[in-house]
Structures are given as C-alpha cells and as structure tokens.
N, C-alpha and C positions, 0 to 999 in steps of 0.2 A: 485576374488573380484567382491561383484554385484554391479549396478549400483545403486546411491541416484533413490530415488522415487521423485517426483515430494512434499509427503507430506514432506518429509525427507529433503528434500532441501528449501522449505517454511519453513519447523520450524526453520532451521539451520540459514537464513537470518533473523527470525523475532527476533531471541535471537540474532544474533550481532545487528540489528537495532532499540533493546528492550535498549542496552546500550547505545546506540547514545542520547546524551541530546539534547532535543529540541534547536534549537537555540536561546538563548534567547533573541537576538536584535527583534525577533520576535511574540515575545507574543503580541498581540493586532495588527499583522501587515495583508493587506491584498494584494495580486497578482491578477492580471488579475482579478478582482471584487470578490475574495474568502477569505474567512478568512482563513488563515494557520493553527489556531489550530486546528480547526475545521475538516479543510481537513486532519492533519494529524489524529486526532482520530478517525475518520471516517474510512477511509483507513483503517488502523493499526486495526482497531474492526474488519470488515469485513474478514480481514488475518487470524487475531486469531480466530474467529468464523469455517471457513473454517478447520484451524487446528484443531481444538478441534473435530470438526467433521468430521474428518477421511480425510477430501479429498472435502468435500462435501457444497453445498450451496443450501438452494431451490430460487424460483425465486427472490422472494423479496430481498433476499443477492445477489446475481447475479445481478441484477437492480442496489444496491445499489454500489455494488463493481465498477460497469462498468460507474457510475455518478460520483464516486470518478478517475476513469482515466481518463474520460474525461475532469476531473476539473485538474488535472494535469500535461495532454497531453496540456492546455493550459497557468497553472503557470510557468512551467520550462523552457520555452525560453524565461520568463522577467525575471527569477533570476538573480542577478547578484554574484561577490563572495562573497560578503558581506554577501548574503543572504545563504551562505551555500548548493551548491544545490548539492552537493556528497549526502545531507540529503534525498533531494526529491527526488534524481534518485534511490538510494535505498529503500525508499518507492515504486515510480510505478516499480521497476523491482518488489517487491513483488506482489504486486495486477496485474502485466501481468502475472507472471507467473501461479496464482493462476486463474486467467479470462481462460488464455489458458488450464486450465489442463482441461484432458477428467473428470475428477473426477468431473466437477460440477455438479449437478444437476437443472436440470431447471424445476421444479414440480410446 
C-alpha cells in the first residue's frame, strides 16, 4: 500500500471541506478584525489553485496562502462553539498543509 501524497491528501480534505456549508449565523460576521467570508474564500481559492496545479504555487499564491494563515492563526482562538470552529480548523489544516509541502514553488 503506498503512502497518500501530500496533493492526494489536500484533494481528499478539500472535497470533504467542499461539503461542509459555511456557517450561516456567519455571513456578514467578522473575528479578530476579518471578514469570515472573505477568509474563507480566500483560503479555500489558494487550496484549490495549489490543487489544480499539481502541488504547486508561485510566489504571489504562496504570499497569499501564508496571509490567509496568519489571518486564521489569529480568528480561531476567539471562535466560540457557536461560531463553528471544527469549520475553521479544517480550513488552516488545509492551507498548513499545503504552505508546508515541499511541492510549493516560490518563483
């Protein structure tokens, strides 16, 4: 049995997190001074982008990917349950993973 690749494991989280519905007490809502739609489409583009391309980001996705964690890395310890954060934590596992894989490119 071979091991998931790192793209194969990104695709596999982004199709269950593809069915996950936004939470909707949260449309128009914002954390730690960010708009949550915002962040998550953002997010969730730069994933799928990565995907589509094999593994790969050039700089400006990579910049963008790593502003989307840092906005993250500061929303999720003021979620509360209300706020759904199983939501947000499987978002940044997608974008660390993807940030960590050798596969980015930084051109």
């Amino acid at each position: 049995m071979s091991e998931e690749t790192a793209v194969e494991a990104v695709s596999r989280l982004y199709q269950e997190f593809m069915k996950l519905p936004f939470p909707p007490r949260l449309a128009g809502a914002d954390r730690a001074g960010f708009d949550l739609v915002m962040l998550d489409s953002d997010t969730a583009s730069w994933v799928f982008i990565w995907i589509k391309n094999g593994g790969e980001l050039e700089a400006q996705g990579r910049s963008g990917l790593l502003r989307c964690i840092a906005r993250l890395d500061q929303v999720i310890p003021v979620l509360s349950e209300a706020d759904d954060p199983e939501y947000w934590h499987h978002l940044h596992e997608m974008a660390r993973l993807v940030a960590d894989s050798p596969h980015v490119v930084t051109k």
